[in-house]
C-alpha positions in Angstrom: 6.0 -14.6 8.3 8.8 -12.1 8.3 8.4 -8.5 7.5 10.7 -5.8 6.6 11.8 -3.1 4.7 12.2 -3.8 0.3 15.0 -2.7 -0.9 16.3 -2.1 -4.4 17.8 -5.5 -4.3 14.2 -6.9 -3.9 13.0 -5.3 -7.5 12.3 -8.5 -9.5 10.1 -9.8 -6.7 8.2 -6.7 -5.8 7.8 -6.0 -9.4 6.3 -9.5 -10.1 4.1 -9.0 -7.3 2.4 -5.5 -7.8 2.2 -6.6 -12.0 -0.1 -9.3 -10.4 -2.0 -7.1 -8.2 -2.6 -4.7 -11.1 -3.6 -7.9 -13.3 -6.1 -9.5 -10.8 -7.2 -6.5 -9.4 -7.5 -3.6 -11.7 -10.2 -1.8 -9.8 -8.0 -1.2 -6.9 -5.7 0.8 -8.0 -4.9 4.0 -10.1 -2.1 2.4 -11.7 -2.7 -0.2 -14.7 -1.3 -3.1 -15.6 -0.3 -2.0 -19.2 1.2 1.3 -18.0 3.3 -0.5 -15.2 4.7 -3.3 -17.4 6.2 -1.1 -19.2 8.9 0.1 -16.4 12.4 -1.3 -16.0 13.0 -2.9 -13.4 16.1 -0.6 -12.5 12.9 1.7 -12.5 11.5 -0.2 -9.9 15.3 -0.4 -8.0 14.8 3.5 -7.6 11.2 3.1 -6.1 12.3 1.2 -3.7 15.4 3.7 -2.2 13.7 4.1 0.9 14.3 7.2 2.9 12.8 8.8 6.5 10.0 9.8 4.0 9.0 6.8 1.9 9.5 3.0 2.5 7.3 -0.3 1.1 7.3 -3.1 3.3 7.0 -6.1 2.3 6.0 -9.4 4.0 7.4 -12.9 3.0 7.1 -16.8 3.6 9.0 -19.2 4.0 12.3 -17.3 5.6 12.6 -15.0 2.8 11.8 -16.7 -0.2 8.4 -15.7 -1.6 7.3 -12.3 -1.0 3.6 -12.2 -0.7 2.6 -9.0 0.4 3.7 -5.1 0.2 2.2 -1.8 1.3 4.3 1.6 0.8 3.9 4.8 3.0 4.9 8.5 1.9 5.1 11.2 4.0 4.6 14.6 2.9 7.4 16.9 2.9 6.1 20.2 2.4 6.5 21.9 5.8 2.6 22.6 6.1 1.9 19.5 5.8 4.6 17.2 7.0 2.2 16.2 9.6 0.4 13.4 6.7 1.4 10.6 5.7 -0.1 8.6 2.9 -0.6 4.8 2.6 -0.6 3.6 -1.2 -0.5 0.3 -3.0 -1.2 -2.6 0.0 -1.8 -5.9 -1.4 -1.8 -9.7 -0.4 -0.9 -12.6 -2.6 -4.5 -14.1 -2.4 -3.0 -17.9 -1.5 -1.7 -15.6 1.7 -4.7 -14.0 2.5 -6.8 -15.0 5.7 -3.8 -15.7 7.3 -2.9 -12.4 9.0 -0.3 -10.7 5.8 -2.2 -7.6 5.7 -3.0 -6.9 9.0 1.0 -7.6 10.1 2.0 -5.6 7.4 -0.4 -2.7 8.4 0.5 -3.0 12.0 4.2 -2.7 11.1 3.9 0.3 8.7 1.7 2.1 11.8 4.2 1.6 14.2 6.9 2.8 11.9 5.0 5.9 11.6 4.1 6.9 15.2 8.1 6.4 15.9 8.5 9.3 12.7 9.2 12.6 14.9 5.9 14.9 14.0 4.2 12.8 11.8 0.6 12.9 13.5 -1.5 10.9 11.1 -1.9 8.4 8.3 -4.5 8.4 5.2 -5.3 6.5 2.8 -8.1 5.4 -0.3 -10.2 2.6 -1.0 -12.7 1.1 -3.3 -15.9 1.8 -1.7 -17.1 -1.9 -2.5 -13.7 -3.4 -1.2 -15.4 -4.8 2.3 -12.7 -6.6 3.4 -9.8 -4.0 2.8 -12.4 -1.3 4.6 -13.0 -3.9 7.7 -8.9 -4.3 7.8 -8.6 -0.6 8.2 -11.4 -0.2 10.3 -10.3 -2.9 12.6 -6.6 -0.8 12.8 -8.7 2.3 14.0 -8.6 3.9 10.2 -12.0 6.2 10.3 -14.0 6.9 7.2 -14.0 11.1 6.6 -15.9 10.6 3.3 -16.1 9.2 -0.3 -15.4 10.6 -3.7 -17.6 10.0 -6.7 -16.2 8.2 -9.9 -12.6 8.3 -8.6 -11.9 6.3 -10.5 -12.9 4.7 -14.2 -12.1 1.3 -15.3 -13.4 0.4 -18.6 -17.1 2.1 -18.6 -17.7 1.5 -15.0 -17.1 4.3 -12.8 -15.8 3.6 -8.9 -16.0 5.6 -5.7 -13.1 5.5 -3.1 -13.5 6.0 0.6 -11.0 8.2 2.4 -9.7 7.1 5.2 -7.8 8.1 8.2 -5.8 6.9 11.1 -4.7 9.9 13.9 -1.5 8.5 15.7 
């Protein structure tokens, strides 16, 4: 497994990959499917500029030929709060799952933030009924500070997230 940094070259992939997280799994994310498919993929080339406060990793088999997982971090730049970070939109190809993708990927996107001068911790949301995304960030030292009610709405059924948060 090899992880780094996507860049805008790395578009098409990327894009295939999050249109199939949205697909298989609607109910973890606040984006859709049919609002994302819409976007360019030069759309997605700007998304992935990275800069000191945004990048998206992304995690690949096979050398570099099949990317198979991603997770993006942005940090806040407001100077009251340049302290946060935020992790958004982690996801494993499910034929890579149970073989390490996530937690590699999150390890790398922690240690990327504790080198960040003054970035002092990470947070991030998930479906309350995702167990094994909650035992990942758990496991990583990610603490539950409390849930929100009907975060989110897919369809007619309504979904709580827990918030999570990692001090580095």
């Amino acid at each position: 497994m090899y992880i780094r940094t996507l860049a805008p070259s790395d578009a098409e992939s990327y894009r295939a990959l999050r249109l199939q997280s949205l697909q298989q799994h609607p109910e973890a994310f606040l984006s859709s499917y049919e609002s994302e498919v819409k976007l360019s993929t030069e759309t997605t080339r700007i998304k992935l500029d990275s800069s000191d406060e945004h990048f998206t990793l992304g995690a690949f088999l096979d050398g570099e030929q099949r990317l198979v997982g991603m997770a993006t971090l942005f940090r806040e730049s407001r100077p009251k709060i340049q302290h946060k970070a935020h992790v958004y939109a982690v996801y494993v190809d499910p034929d890579a799952r149970k073989h390490g993708v996530g937690s590699a990927l999150m390890l790398e996107l922690i240690a990327r933030a504790k080198a960040a001068p003054g970035l002092e911790l990470l947070t991030l949301t998930v479906t309350s009924n995702n167990v094994p995304a909650k035992r990942l960030y758990e496991s990583l030292g990610f603490i539950r500070y409390g849930t929100e009610p009907k975060a989110m709405k897919l369809g007619s059924e309504y979904l709580d997230e827990d918030l999570m948060v990692l001090m580095l």
